[in-house]
C-alpha positions as CSV (number, residue, x, y, z in Angstrom):
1,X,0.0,0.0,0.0
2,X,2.9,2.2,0.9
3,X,4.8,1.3,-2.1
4,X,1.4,2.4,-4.8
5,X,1.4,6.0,-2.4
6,X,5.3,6.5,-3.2
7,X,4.9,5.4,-6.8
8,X,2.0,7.9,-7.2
9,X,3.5,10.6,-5.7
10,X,6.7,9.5,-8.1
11,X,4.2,10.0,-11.0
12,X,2.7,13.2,-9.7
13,X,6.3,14.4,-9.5
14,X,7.1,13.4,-12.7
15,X,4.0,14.7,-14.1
16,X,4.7,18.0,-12.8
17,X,8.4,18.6,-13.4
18,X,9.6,15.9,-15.6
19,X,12.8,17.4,-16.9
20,X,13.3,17.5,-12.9
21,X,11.9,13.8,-12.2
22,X,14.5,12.8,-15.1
23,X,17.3,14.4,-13.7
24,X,16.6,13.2,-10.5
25,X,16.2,9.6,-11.6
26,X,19.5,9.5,-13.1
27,X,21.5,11.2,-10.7
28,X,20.2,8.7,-8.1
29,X,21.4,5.6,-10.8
30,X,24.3,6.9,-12.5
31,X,27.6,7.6,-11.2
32,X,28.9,9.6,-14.4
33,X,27.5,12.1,-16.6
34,X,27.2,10.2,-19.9
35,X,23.7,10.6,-19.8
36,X,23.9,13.6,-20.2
37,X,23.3,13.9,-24.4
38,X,23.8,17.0,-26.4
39,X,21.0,17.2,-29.1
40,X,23.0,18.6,-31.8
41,X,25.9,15.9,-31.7
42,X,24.1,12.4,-30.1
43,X,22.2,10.3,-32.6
44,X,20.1,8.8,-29.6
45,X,18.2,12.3,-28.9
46,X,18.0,12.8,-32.3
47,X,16.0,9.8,-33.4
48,X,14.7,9.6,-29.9
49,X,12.4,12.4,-29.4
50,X,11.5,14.2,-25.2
51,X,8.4,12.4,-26.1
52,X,9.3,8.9,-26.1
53,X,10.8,9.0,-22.5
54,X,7.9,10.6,-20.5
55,X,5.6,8.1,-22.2
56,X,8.2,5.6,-21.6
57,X,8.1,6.5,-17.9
58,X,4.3,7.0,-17.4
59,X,3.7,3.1,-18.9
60,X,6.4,1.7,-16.6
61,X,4.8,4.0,-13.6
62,X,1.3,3.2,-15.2
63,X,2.0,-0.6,-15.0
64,X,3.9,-1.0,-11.7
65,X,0.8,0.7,-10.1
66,X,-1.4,-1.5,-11.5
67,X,0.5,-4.4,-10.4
68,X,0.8,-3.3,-6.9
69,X,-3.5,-2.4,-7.0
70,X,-3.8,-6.1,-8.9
71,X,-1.7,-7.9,-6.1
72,X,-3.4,-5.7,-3.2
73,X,-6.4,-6.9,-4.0
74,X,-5.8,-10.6,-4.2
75,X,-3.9,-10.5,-0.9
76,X,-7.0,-9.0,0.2
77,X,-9.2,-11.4,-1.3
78,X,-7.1,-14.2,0.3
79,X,-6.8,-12.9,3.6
80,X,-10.9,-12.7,3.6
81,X,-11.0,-16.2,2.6
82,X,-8.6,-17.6,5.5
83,X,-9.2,-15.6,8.5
């Protein structure tokens, strides 16, 4: 339950600010700046338009959520059944 209210408020964030939410993310996971791409010279944000990662983002977030909803209900389901 705690884990869906931190990956909402993740989306939320993400939502809001997502040039923030991505530099977040990859500060937190990378040690180096190599992510770090320069449009005019790096082929990958050429072909691979801002678009792509936030809807990239919002399906992962978008599925995890519903996974954790899916699973919480089940549990619930089962504890119900065997008190």
């Amino acid at each position: 339950m705690i884990f869906g209210l931190v990956l909402g408020l993740i989306g939320i964030y993400a939502l809001v600010d997502f040039s923030g939410f991505w530099t977040k993310f990859h500060h937190l996971f990378f040690r180096n700046d190599l992510w770090l791409l320069n449009p005019a010279t790096d082929r990958l944000i050429q072909m691979v338009p801002l678009p792509f990662f936030t809807q990239l983002v919002f399906r992962i977030l978008f599925s995890i959520m519903l996974l954790v909803i899916l699973l919480t209900l089940l549990s619930l389901v089962n504890i119900n059944k065997n008190p």
